[in-house]
CHARMM-style PDB file with segment names, atoms N, HN, CA, C and O in Angstrom:
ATOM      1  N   UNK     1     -25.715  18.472  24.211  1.00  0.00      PROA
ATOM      2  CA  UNK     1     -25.266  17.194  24.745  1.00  0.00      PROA
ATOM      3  C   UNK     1     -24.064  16.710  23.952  1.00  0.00      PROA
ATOM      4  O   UNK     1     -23.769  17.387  22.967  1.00  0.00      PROA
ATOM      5  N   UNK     2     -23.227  15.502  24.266  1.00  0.00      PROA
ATOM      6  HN  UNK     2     -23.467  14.952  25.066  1.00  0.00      PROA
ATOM      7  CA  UNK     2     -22.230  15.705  24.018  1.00  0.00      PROA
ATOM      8  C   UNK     2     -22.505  14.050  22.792  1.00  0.00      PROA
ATOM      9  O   UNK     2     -21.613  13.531  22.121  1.00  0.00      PROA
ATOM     10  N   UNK     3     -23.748  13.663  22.852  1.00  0.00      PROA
ATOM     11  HN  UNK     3     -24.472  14.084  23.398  1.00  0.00      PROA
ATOM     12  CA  UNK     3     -24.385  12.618  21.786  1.00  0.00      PROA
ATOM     13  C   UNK     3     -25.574  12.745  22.176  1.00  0.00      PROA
ATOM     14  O   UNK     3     -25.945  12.474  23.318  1.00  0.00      PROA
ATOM     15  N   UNK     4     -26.416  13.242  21.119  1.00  0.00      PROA
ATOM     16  HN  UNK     4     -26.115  13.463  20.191  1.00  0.00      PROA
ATOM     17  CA  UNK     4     -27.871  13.582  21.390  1.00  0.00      PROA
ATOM     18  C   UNK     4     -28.458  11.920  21.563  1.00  0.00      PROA
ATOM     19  O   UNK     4     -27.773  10.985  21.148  1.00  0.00      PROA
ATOM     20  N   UNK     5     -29.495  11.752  22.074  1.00  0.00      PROA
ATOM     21  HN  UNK     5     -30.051  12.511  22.411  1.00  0.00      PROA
ATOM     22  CA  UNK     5     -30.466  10.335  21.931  1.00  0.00      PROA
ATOM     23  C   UNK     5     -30.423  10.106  20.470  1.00  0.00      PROA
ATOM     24  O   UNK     5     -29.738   9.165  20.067  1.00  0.00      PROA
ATOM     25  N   UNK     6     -30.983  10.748  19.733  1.00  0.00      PROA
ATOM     26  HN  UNK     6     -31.539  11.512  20.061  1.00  0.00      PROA
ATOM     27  CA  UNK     6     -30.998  10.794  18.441  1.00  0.00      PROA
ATOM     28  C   UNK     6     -29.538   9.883  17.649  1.00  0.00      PROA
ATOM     29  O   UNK     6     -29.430   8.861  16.970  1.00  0.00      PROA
ATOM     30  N   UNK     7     -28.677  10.826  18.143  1.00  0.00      PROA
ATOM     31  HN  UNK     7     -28.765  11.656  18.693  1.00  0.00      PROA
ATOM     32  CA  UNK     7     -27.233  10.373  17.565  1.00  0.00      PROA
ATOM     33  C   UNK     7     -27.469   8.725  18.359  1.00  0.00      PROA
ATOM     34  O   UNK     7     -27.758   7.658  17.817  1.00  0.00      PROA
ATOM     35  N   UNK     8     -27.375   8.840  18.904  1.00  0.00      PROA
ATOM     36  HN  UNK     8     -27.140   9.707  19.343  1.00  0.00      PROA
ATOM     37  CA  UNK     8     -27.173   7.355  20.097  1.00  0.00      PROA
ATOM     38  C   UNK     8     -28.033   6.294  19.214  1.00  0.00      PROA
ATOM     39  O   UNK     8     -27.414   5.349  18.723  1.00  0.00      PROA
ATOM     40  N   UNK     9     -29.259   6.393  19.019  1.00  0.00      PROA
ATOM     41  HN  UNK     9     -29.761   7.161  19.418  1.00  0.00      PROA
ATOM     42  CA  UNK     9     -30.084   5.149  18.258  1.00  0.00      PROA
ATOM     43  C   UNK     9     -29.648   5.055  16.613  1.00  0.00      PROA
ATOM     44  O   UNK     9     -29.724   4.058  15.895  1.00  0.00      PROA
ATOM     45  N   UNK    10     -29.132   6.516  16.223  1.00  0.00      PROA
ATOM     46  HN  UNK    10     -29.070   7.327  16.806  1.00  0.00      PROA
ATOM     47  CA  UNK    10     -28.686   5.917  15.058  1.00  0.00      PROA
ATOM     48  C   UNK    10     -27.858   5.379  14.886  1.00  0.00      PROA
ATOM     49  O   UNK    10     -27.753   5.165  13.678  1.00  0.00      PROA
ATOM     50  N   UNK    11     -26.767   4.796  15.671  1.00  0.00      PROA
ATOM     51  HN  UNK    11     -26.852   4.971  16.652  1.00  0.00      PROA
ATOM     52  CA  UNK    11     -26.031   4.181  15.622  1.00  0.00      PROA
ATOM     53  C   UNK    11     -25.866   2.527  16.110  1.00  0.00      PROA
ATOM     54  O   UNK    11     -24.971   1.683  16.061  1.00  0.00      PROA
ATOM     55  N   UNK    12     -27.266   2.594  16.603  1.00  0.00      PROA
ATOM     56  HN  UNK    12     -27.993   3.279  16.643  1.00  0.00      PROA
ATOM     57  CA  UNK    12     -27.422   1.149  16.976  1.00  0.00      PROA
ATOM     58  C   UNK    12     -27.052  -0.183  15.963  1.00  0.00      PROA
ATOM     59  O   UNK    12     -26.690  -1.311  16.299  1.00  0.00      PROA
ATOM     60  N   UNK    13     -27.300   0.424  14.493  1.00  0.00      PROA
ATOM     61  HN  UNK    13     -27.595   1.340  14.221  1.00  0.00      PROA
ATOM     62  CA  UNK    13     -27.203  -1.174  13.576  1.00  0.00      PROA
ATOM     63  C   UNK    13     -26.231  -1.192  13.376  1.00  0.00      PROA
ATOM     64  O   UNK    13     -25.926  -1.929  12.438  1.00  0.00      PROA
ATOM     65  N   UNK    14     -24.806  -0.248  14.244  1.00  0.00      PROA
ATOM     66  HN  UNK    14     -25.054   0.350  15.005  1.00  0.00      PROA
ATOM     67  CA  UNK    14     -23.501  -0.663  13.951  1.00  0.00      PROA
ATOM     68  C   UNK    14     -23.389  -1.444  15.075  1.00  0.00      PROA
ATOM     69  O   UNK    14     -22.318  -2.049  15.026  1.00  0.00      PROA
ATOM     70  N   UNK    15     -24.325  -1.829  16.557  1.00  0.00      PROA
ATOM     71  HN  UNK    15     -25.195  -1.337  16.597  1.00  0.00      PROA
ATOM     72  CA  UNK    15     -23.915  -2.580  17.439  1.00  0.00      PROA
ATOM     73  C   UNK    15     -24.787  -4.144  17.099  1.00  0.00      PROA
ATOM     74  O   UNK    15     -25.675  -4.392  16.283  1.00  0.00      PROA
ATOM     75  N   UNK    16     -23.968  -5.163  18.288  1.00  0.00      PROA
ATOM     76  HN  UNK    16     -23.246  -4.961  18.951  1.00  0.00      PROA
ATOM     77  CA  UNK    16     -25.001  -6.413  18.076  1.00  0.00      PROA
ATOM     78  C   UNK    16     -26.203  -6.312  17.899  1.00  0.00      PROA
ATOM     79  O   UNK    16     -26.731  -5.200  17.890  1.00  0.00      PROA
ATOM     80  N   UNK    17     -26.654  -7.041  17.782  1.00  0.00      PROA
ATOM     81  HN  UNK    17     -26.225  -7.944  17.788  1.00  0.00      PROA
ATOM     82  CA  UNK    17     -28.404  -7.427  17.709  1.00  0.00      PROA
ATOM     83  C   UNK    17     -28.742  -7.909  18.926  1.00  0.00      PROA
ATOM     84  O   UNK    17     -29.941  -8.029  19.174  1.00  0.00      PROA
ATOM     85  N   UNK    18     -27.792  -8.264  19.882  1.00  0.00      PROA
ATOM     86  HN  UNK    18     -26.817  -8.167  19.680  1.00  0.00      PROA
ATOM     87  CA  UNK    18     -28.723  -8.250  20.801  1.00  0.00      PROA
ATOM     88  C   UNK    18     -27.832  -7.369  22.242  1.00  0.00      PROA
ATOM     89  O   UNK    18     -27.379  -7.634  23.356  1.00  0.00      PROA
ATOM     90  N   UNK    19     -27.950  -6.456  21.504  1.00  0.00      PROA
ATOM     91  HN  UNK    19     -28.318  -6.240  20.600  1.00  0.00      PROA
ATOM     92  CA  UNK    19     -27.178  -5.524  22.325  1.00  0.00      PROA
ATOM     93  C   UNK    19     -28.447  -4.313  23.074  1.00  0.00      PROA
ATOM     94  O   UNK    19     -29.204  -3.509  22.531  1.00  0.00      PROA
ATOM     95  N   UNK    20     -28.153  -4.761  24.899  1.00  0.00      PROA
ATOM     96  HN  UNK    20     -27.538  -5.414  25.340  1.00  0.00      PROA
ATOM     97  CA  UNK    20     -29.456  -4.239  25.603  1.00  0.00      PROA
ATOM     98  C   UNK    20     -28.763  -2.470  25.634  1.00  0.00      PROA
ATOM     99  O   UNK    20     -27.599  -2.098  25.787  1.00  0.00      PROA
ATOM    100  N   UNK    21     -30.267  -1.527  25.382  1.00  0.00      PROA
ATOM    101  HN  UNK    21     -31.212  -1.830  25.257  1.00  0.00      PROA
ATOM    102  CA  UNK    21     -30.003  -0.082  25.817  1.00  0.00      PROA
ATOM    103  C   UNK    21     -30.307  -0.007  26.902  1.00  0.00      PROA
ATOM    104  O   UNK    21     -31.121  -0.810  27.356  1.00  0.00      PROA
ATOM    105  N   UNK    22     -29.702   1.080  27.758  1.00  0.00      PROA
ATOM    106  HN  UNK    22     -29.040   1.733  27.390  1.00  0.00      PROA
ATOM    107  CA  UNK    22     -30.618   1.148  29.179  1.00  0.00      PROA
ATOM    108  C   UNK    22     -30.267   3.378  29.282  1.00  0.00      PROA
ATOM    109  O   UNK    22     -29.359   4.183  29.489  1.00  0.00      PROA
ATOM    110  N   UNK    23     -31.197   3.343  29.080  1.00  0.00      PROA
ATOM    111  HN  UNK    23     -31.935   2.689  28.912  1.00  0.00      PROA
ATOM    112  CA  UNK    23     -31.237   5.212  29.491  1.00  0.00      PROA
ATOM    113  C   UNK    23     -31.814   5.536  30.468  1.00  0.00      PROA
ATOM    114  O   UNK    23     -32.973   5.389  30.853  1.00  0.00      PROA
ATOM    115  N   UNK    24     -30.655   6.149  31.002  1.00  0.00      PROA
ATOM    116  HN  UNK    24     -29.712   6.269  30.689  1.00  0.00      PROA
ATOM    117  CA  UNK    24     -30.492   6.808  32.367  1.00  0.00      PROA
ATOM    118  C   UNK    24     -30.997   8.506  32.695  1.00  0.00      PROA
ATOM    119  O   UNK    24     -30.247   9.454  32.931  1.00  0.00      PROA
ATOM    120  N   UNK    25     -32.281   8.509  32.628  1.00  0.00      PROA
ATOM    121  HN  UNK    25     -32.890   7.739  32.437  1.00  0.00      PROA
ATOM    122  CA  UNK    25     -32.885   9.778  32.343  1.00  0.00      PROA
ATOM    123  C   UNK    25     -32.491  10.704  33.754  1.00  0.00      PROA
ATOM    124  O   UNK    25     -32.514  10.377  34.941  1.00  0.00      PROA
ATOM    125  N   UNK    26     -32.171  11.823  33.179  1.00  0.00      PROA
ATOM    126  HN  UNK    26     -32.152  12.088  32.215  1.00  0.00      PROA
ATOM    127  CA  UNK    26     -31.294  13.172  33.933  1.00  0.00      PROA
ATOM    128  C   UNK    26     -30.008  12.811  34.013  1.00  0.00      PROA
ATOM    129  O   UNK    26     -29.311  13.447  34.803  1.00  0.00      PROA
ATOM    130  N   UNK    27     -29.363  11.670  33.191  1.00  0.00      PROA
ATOM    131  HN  UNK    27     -29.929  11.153  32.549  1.00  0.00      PROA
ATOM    132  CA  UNK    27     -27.754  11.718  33.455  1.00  0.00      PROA
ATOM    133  C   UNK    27     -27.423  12.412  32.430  1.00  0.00      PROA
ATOM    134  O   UNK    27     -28.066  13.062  31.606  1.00  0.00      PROA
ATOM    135  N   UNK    28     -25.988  12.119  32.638  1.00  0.00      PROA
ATOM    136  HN  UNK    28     -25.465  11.591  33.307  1.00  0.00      PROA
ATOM    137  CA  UNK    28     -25.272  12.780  31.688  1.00  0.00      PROA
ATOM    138  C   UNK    28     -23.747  12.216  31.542  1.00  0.00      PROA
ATOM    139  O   UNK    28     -23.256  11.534  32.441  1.00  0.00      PROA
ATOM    140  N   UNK    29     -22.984  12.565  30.276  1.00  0.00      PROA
ATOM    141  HN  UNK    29     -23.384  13.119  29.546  1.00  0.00      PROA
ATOM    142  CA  UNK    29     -21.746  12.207  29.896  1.00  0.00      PROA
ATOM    143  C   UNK    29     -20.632  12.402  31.226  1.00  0.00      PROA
ATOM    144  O   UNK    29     -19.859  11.490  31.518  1.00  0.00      PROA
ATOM    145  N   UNK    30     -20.661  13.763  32.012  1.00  0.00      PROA
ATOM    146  HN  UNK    30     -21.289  14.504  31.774  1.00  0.00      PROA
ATOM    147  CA  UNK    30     -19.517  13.824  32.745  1.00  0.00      PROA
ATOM    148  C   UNK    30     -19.656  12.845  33.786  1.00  0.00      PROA
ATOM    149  O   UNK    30     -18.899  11.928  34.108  1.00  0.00      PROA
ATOM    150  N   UNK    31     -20.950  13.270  34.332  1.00  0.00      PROA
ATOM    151  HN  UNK    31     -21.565  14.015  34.071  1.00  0.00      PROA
ATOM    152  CA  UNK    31     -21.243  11.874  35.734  1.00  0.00      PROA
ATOM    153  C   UNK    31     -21.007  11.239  35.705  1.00  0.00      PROA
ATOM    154  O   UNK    31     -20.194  11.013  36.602  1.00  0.00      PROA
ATOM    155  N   UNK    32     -21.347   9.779  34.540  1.00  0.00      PROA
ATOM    156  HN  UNK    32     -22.007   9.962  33.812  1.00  0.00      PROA
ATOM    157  CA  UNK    32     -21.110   8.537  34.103  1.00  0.00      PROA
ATOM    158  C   UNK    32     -19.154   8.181  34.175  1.00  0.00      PROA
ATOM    159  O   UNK    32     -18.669   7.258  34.831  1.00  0.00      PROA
ATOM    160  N   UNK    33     -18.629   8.827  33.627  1.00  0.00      PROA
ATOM    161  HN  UNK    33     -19.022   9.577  33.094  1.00  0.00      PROA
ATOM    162  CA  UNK    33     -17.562   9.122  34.039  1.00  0.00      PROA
ATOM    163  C   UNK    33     -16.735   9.960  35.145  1.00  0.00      PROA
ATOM    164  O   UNK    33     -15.552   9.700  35.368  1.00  0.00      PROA
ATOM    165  N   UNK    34     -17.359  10.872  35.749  1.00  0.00      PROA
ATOM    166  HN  UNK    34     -18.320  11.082  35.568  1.00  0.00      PROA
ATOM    167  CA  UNK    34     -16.691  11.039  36.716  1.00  0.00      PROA
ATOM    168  C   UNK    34     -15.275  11.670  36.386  1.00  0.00      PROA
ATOM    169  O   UNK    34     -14.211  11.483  36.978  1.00  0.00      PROA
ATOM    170  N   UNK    35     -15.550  12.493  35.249  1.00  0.00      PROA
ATOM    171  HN  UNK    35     -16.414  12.645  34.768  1.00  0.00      PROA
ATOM    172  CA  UNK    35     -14.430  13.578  35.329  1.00  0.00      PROA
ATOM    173  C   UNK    35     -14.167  14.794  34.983  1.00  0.00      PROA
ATOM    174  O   UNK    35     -13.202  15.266  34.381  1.00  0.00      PROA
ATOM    175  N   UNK    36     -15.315  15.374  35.509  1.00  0.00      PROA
ATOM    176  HN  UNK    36     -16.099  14.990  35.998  1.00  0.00      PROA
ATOM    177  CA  UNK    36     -15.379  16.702  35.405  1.00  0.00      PROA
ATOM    178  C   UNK    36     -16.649  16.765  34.328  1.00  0.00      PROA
ATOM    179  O   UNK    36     -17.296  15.822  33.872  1.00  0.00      PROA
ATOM    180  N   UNK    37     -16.811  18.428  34.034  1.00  0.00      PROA
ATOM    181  HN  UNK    37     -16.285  19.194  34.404  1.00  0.00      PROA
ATOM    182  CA  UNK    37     -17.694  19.263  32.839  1.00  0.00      PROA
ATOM    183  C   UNK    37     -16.933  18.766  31.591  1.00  0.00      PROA
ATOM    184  O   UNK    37     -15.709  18.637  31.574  1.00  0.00      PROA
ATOM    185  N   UNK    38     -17.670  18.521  30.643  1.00  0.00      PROA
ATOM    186  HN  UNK    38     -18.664  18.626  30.657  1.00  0.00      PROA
ATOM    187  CA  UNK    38     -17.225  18.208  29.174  1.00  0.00      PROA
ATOM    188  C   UNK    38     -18.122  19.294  28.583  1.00  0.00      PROA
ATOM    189  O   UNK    38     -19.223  19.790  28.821  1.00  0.00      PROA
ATOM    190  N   UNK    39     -16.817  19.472  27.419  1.00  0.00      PROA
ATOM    191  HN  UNK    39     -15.923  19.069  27.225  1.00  0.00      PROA
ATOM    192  CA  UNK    39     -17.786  20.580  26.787  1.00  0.00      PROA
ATOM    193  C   UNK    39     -19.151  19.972  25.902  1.00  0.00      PROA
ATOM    194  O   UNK    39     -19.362  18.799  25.595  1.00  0.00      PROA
ATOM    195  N   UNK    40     -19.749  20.829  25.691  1.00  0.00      PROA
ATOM    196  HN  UNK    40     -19.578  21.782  25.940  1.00  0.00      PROA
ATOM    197  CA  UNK    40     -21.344  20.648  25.094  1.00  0.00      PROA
ATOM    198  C   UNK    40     -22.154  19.298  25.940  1.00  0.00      PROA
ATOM    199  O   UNK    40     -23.149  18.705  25.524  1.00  0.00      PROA
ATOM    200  N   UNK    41     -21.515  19.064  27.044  1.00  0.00      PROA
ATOM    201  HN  UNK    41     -20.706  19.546  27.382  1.00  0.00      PROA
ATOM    202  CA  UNK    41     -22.182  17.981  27.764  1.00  0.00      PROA
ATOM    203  C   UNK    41     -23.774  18.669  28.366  1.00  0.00      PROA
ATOM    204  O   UNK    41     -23.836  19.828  28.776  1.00  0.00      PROA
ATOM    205  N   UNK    42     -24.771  17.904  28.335  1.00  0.00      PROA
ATOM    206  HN  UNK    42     -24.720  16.963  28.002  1.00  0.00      PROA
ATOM    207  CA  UNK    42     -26.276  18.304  28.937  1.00  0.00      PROA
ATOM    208  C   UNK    42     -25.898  18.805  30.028  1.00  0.00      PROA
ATOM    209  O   UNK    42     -24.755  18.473  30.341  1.00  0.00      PROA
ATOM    210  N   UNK    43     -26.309  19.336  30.582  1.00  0.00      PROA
ATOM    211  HN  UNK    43     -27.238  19.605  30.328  1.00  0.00      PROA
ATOM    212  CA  UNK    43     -26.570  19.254  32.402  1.00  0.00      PROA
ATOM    213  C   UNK    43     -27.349  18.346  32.551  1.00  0.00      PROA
ATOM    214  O   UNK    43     -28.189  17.913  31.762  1.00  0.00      PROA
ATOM    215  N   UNK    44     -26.920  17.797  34.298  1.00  0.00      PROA
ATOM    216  HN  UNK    44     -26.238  18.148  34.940  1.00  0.00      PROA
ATOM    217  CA  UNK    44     -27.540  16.733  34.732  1.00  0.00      PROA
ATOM    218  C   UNK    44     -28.954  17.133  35.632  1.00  0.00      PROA
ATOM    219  O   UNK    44     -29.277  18.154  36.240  1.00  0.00      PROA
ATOM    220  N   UNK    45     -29.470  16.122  35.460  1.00  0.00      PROA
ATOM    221  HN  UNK    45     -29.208  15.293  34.967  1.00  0.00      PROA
ATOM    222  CA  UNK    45     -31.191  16.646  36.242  1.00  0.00      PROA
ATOM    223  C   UNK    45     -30.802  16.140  37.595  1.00  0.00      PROA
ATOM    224  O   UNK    45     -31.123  16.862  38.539  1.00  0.00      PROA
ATOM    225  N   UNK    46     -30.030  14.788  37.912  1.00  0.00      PROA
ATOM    226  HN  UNK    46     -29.769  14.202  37.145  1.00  0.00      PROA
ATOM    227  CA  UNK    46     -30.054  14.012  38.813  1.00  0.00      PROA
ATOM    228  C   UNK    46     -28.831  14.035  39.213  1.00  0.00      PROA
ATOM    229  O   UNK    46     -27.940  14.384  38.438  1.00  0.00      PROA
ATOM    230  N   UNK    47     -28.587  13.687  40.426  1.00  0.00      PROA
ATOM    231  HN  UNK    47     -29.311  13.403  41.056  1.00  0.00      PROA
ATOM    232  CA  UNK    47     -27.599  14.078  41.265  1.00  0.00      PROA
ATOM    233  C   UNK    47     -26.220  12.427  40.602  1.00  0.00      PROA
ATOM    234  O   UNK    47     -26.562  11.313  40.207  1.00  0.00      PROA
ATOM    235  N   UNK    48     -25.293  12.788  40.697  1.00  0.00      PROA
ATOM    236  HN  UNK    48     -25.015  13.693  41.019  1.00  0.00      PROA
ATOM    237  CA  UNK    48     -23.827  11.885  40.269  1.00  0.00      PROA
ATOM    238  C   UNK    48     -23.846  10.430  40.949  1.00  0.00      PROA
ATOM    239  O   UNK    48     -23.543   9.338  40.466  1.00  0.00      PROA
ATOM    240  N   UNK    49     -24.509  10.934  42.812  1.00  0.00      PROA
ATOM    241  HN  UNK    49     -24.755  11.820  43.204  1.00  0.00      PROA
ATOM    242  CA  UNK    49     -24.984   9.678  43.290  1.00  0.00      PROA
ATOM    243  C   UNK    49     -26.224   8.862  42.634  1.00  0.00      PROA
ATOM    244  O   UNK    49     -26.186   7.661  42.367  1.00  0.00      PROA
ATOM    245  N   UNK    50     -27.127   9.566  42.461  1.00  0.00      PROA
ATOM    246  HN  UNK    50     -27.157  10.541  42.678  1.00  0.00      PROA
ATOM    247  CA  UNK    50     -28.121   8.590  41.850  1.00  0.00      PROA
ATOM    248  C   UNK    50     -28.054   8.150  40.416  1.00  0.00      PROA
ATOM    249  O   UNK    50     -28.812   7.224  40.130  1.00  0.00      PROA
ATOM    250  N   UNK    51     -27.275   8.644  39.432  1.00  0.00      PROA
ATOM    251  HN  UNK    51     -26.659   9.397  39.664  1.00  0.00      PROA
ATOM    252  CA  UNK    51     -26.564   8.396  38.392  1.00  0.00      PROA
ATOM    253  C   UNK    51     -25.926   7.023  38.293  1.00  0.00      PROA
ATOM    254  O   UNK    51     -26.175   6.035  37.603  1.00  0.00      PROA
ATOM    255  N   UNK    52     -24.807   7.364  39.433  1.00  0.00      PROA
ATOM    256  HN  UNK    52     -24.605   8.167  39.994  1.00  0.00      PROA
ATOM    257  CA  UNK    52     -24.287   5.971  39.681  1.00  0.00      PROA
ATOM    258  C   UNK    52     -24.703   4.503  40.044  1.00  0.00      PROA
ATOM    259  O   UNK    52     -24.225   3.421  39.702  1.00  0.00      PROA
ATOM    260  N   UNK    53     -25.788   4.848  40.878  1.00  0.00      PROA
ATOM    261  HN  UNK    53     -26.176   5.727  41.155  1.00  0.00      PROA
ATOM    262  CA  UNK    53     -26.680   4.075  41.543  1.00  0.00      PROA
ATOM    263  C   UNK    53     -27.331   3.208  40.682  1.00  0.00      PROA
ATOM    264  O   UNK    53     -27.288   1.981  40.773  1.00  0.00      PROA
ATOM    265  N   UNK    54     -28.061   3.980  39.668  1.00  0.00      PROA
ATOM    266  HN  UNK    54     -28.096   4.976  39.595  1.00  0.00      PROA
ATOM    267  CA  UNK    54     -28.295   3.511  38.445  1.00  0.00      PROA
ATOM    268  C   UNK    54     -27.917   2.459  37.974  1.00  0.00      PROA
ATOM    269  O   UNK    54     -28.413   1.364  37.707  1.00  0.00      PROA
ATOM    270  N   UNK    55     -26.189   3.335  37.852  1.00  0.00      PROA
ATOM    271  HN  UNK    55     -25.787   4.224  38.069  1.00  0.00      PROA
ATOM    272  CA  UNK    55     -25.422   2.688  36.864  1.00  0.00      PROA
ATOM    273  C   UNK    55     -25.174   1.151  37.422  1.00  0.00      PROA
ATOM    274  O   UNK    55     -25.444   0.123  36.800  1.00  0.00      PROA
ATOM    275  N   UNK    56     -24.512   1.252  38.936  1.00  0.00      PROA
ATOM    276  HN  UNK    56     -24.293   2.086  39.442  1.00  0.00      PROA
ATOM    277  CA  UNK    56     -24.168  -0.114  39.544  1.00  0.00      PROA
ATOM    278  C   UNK    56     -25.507  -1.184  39.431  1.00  0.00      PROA
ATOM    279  O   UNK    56     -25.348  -2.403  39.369  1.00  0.00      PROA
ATOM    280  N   UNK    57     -27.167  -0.368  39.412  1.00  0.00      PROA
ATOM    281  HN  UNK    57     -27.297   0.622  39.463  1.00  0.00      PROA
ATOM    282  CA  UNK    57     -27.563  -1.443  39.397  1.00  0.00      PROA
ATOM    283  C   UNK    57     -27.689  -2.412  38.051  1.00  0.00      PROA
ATOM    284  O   UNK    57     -27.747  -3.637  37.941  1.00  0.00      PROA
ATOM    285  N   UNK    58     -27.707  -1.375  37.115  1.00  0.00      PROA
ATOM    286  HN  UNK    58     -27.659  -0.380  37.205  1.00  0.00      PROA
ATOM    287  CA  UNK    58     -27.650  -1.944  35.529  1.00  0.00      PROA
ATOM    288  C   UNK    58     -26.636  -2.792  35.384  1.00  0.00      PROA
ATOM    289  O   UNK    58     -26.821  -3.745  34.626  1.00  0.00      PROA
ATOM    290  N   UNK    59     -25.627  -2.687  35.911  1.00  0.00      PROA
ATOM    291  HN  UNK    59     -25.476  -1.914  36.527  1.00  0.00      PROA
ATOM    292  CA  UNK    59     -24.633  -3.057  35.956  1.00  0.00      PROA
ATOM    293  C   UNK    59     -24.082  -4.685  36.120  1.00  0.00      PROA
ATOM    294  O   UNK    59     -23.248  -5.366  35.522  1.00  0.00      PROA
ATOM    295  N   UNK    60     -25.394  -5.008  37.723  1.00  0.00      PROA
ATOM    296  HN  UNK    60     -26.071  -4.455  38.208  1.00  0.00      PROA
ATOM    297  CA  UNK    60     -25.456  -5.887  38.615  1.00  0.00      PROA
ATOM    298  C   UNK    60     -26.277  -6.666  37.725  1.00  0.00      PROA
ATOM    299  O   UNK    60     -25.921  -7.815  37.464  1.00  0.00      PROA
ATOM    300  N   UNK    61     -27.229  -6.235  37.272  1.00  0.00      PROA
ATOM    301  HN  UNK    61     -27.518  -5.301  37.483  1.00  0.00      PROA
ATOM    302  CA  UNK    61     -28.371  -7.266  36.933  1.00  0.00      PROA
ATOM    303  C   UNK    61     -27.858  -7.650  35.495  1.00  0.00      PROA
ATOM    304  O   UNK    61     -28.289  -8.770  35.221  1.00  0.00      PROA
ATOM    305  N   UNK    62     -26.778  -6.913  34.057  1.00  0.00      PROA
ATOM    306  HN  UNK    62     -26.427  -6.003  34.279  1.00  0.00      PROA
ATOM    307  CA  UNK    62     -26.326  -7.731  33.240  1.00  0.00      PROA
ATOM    308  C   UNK    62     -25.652  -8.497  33.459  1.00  0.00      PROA
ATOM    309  O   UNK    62     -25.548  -9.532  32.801  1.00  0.00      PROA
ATOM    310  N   UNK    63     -24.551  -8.005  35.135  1.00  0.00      PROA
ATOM    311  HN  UNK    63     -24.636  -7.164  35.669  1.00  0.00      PROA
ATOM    312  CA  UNK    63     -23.415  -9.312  35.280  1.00  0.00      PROA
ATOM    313  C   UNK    63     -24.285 -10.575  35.553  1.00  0.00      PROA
ATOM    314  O   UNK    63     -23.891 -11.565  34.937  1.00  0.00      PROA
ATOM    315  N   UNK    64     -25.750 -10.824  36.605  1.00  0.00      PROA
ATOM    316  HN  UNK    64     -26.070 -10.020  37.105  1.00  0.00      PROA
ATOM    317  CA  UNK    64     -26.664 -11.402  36.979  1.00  0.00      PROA
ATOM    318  C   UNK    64     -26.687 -12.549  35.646  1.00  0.00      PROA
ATOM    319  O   UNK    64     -26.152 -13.658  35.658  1.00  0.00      PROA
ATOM    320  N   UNK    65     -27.246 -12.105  34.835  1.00  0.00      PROA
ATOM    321  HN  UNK    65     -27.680 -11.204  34.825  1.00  0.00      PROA
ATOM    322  CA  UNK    65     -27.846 -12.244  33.441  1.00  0.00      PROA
ATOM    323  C   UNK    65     -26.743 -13.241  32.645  1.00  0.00      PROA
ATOM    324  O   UNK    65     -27.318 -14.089  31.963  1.00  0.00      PROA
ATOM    325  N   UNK    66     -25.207 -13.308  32.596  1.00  0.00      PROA
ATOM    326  HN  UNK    66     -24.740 -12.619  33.150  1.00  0.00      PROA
ATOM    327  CA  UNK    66     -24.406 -14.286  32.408  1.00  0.00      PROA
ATOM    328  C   UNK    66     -24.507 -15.343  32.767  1.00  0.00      PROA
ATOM    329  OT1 UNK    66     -23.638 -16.171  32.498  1.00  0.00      PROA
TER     330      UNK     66
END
């Protein structure tokens, strides 16, 4: 992967404190972006559409949340 989970939480006490996670299980680095294979990127379990889908709804409900 191209940031293991692992890598990802250890780096949390460099973000806010109240900074929300949201993991998107079977995504992956290229999907989320949308530009192509990256090297050492996971493969994805879940298809780019439902990735996204995801993403817009996470998306919707922090803009919500303002």
């Amino acid at each position: 992967c191209v940031e293991t989970p692992e890598e990802s939480l250890a780096a949390l006490p460099l973000l806010p404190a109240d900074t929300t996670v949201v993991t998107i299980e079977g995504g992956n680095h290229a999907q989320y972006g949308d530009y192509g294979d990256q090297v050492g990127d996971c493969e994805a379990t879940i298809t780019s559409s439902s990735q996204k889908g995801e993403i817009k709804y996470e998306l919707r409900d922090f803009m919500d949340s303002l």
